[in-house]
N, C-alpha and C positions, 0 to 999 in steps of 0.2 A: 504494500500500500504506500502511498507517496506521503510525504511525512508532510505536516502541515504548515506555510510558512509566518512564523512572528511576525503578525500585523507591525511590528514596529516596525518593519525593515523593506528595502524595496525589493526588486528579483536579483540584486546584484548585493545584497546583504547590506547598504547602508542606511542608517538612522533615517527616519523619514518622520515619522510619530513618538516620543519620548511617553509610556505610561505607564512601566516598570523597568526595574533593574533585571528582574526575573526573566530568563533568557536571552540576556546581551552579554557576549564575552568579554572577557578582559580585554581584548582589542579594542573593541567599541569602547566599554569603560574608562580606560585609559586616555583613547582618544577625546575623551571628553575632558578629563581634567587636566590633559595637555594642553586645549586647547583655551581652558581657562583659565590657567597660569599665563598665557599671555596677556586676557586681560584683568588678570587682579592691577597691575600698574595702570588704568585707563584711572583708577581714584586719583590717583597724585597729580593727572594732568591737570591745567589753567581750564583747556576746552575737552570736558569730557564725553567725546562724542567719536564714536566710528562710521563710516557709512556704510557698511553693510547689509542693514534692511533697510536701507534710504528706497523709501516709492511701494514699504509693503505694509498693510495694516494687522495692525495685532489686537485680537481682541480680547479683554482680560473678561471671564464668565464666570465668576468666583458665585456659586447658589448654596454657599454656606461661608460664615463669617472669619475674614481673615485679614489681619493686618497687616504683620511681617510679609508674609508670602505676597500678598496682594502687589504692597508696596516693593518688595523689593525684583519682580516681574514686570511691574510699571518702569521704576528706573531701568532695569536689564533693557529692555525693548527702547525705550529713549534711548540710553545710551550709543543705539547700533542704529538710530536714527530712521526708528521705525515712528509709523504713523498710529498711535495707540488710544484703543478706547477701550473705555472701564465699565460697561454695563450697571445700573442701579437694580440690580436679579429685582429686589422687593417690591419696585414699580412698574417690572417689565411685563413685557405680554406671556410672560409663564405663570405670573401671578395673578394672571387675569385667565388661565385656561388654557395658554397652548400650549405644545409638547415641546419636549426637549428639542426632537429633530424640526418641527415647525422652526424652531427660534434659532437653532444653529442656517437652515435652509436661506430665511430671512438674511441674516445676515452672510450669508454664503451670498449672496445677491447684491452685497454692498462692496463685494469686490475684496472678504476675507480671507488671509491670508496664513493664519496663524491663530489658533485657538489654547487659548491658556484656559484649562477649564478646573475649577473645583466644587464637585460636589458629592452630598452626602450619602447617594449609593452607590456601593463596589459596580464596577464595570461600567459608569456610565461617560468616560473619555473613550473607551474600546468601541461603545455605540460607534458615537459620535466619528471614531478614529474612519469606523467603517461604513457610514455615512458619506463622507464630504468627498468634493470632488480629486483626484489623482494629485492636484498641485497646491492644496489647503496640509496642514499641519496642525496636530492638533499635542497638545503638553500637555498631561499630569501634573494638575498645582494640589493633587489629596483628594482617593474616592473614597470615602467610607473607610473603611475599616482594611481596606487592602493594598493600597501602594500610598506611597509620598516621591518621586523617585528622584525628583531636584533638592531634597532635602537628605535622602540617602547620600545623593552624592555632593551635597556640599559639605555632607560629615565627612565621608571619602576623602576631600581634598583638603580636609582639612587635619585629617589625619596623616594623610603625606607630606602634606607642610611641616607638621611638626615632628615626624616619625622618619620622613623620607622612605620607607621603606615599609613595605605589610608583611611580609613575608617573617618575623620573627615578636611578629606582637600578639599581645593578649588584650583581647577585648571585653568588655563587659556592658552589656546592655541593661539597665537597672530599672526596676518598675510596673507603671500598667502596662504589660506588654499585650496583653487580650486585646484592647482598643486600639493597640498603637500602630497606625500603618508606615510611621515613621520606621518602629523596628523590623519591620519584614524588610524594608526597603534596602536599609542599614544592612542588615544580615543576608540577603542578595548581593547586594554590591560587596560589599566586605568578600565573601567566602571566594565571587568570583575572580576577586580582584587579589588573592592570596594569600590571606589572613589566614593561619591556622588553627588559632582557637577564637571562635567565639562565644565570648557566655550571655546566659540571659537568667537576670534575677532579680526574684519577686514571691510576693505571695501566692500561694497555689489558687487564691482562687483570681489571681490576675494574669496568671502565665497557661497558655492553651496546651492542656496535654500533647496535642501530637507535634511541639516544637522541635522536640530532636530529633524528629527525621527531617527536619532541616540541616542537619549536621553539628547543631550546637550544643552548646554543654549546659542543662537548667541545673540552678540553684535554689535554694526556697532560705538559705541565708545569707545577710547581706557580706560578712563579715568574711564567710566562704567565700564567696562569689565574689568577690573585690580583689581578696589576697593576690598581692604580684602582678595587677595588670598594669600594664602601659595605657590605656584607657579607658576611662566609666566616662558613657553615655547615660545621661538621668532623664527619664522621661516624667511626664508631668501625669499625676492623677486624671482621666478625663472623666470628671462627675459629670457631665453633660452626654455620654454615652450608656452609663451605667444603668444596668435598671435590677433592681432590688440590690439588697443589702450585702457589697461584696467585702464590707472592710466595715469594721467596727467606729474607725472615725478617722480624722488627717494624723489627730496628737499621736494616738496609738500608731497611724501608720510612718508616723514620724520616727517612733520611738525604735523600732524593728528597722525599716528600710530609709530612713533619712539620710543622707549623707552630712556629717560632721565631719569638720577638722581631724577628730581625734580616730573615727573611722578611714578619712583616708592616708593616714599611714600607714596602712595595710595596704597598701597598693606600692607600687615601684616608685621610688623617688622623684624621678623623673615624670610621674602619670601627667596627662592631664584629664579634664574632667572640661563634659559637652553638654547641651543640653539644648534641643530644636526649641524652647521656647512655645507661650510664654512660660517663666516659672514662678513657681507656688511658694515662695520663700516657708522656709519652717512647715513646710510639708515633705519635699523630694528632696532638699537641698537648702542647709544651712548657710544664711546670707555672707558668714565669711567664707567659704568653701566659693559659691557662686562668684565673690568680689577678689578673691585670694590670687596667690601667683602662679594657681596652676589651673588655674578656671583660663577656657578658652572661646566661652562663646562669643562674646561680642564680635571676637575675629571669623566665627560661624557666620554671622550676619551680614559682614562684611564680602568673605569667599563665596558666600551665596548670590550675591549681585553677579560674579565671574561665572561661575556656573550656570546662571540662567542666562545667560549673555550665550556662553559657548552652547548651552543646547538649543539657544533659537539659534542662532546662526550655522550649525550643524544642520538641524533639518530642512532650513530653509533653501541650502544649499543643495539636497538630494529632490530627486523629482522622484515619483512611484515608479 
């Protein structure tokens, strides 16, 4: 039987759709955070602007609530001197009854080029991917519960940055991992990109049984689960997905899987410590750990601008 081919990719195997990590090789992977290491220096210029998507529009479809990611997809696309617009999802004509493919169709009619979509059902950029016409692009900005995958990989790049190297690190994924489409994302890019251990840890009733057939190592202590790594990623509580009573309270789940100071000394000297944002101070992550000299996110926010830069300009570049 002919084996079926990754919507993301054209007949000649290059990025065309960015809407997981999952099934993109370390080539692809790689090529992506090469490409935006050239533009993390586009911050320091006077005129920060490329022309690359000069004459294409980008349409940001965000139909659940985001800031960071919104915002930092808005600049990425300016940056490359793209023509971007920001949809208001809660006055639009979806709110009013039309379908998702109506409203993408609609604006596929305005001449777009580039779809940044996020919303709150799994699979609905994959619609979408396989919807639009051969020369439209469509980006994962977060479906549901199942990818993030410009956030995977601005952890990626941002672990190379500091690490230079995946191949002899230990990772730790910490948290609601149930809810988290960040860590699947994270734990896709990671394994393919060479990472030989990855951990994931958390309460049992926040970490999904069948995780390690993922290849990764679960914990249900944090204390375990930290020991020795080169990096802890903290993920954020999501109360806003949870339904019934999966954690007795924040203080409690502070007191177990919080990250202090005096916790991560159990990790490598060297570690540092991530966290996709936003965070929960004195829930995931004690405010001096988050503000400390081995906390790295802010420079996450930063490398994330370069990485949505190099994945619009990647796909915009392949034709189907």
């Amino acid at each position: 039987m002919p084996t079926t081919r990754n919507p993301q990719l054209n007949k000649n195997g290059e990025l065309i759709h960015l809407l997981s990590p999952e099934g993109l090789s370390r080539d692809i992977l790689t090529h992506i955070l090469d490409t935006a290491s050239n533009f993390v220096s586009v911050n320091d210029r006077e005129v920060k602007k490329l022309p690359l998507l000069r004459g294409k529009s980008v349409f940001n479809l965000f139909f659940e609530n985001s800031t960071r990611t919104r915002t930092t997809f808005d600049i990425a696309a300016k940056r490359l001197s793209a023509d971007v617009f920001t949809l208001d999802i809660g006055r639009s004509s979806t709110a009013k009854g039309e379908t998702l493919l109506d409203t993408i169709d609609n604006l596929s009619a305005m001449a777009a080029d580039i779809f940044v979509v996020r919303h709150s059902e799994s699979g609905a950029p994959y619609l979408i991917a396989k919807h639009v016409a051969p020369h439209v692009h469509v980006v994962n900005a977060g479906d549901g519960r199942h990818a993030h995958p410009t956030q995977g990989l601005l952890d990626a790049y941002t672990i190379r940055h500091y690490k230079k190297d995946f191949t002899n690190l230990r990772v730790a994924i910490v948290g609601d991992v149930l809810h988290s489409r960040v860590a699947r994302s994270d734990i896709h890019a990671l394994l393919a990109l060479g990472c030989p251990e990855v951990r994931v840890v958390g309460p049992r009733t926040l970490v999904p049984s069948d995780l390690a057939q993922m290849g990764v190592r679960v914990f249900h202590n944090l204390e375990e689960g930290i020991r020795d790594c080169d990096v802890i990623i903290m993920l954020r509580l999501q109360n806003e997905r949870m339904s019934g009573a999966l954690l007795p309270s924040s203080q409690e789940y502070f007191k177990s899987f919080g990250l202090t100071p005096e916790r991560l000394q159990l990790a490598r000297p060297d570690a540092i410590v991530m966290h996709p944002g936003p965070i929960n101070r004195g829930v995931e992550i004690a405010s001096a750990v988050a503000d400390g000299p081995q906390s790295v996110i802010l420079a996450q926010v930063t490398f994330g601008i370069a990485v949505r830069m190099a994945v619009m300009s990647i796909v915009a570049g392949n034709e189907a």
